[in-house]
N, C-alpha and C positions, 0 to 999 in steps of 0.2 A: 504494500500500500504506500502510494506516496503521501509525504509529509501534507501535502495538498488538502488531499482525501481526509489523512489522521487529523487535520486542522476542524474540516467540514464536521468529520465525525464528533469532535470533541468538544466544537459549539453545541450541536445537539443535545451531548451531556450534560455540558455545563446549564443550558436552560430548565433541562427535566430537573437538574440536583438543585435548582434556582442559586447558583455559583455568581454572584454578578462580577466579582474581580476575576474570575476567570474568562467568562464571558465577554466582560470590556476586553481584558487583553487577547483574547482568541480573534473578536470582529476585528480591533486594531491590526493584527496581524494579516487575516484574509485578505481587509482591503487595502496593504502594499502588495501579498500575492496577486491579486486582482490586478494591480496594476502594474505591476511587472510583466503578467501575461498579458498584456493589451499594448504594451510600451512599444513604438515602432520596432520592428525588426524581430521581434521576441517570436513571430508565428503559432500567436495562443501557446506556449508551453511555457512552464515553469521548472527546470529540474532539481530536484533533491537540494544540491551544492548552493545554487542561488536564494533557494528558501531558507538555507542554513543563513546564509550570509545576514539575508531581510531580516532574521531573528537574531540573529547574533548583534546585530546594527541597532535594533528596536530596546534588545536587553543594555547595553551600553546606553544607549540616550536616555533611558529610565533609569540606570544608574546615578549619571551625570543629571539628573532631574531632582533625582532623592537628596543626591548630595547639596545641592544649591537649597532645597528647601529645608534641610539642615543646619545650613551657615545661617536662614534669616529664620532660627525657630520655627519651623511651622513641621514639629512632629504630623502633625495628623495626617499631612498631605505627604510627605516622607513617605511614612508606613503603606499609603492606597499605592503609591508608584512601587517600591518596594514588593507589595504583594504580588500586581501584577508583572515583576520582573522574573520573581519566584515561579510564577505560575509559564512562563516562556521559557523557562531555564530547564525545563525538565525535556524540553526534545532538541536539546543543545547535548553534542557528545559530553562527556565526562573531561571537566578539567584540568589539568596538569599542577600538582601543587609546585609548590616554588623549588623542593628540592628534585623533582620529576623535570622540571623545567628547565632547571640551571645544569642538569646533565645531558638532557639533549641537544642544550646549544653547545655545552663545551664540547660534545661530537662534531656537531656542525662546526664552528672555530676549527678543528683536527682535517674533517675531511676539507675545508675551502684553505685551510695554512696560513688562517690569522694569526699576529697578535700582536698589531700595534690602533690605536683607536681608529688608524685612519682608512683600518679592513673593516668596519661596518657595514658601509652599505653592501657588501661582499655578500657579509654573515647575514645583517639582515633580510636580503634578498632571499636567500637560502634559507632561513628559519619562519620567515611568513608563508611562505608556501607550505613548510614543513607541519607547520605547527599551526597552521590554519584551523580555527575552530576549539583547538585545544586550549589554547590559551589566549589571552587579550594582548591587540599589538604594544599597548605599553608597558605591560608586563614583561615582553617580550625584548625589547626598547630597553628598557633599565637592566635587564640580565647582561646583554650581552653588549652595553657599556659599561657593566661592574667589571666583567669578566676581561673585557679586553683593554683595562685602565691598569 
């Protein structure tokens, strides 16, 4: 079943179980697929990897959303963004803790034969592809400028 489908199916659920933070962020989600599949040149399809991306993209901007309504007090609205970050997070592969993290780049640093700062764009090139979905690019970003400093 594509993530598509599992999307469609799981607004369904969410309405029977009356989920409404699930539900906001399930419809939020649909209509960037939606429009993805309608975007010039897309030929009505959406696949798997690109739906990853739109959620992957949606979960970060609600992060960065929680966080700002943090800096100015406003727990309440924090926690609603937060929920539905949660609720998006769970058809996002499994991600890379820091120390899972910082041994895949030091691989990658090994096979590209980094190690001065100014092989970054090198490794990073190499480790966003790699590590696409696993981990957040500035996660990614700060490892392997610790590592190559």
């Amino acid at each position: 079943m594509s993530l598509f489908d599992q999307i469609n199916d799981d607004i369904k659920a969410a309405m029977l179980a009356k989920d409404k933070v699930k539900l906001s962020a399930l419809r939020n989600v649909k209509k960037f697929f939606l429009e993805a599949k309608t975007a010039p040149g897309a030929n009505d399809t959406l696949t798997d990897a690109d739906a990853l991306k739109i959620i992957q993209k949606l979960v970060k901007q609600g992060k960065d959303a929680a966080q700002i309504y943090i800096d100015q007090n406003r727990s309440d609205l924090a926690e609603e963004e937060l929920a539905q970050v949660q609720a998006l997070e769970s058809y996002l592969p499994k991600q890379l803790s820091p120390e899972e993290l910082e041994a895949e780049i030091k691989k990658i640093i090994t096979e590209v034969g980094a190690s001065t700062p100014q092989d970054m764009g090198k490794v990073m090139g190499v480790a966003t592809k790699a590590l696409s979905g696993k981990a957040e690019g500035r996660a990614i970003s700060e490892t392997v400028k610790r590592l190559l400093n």
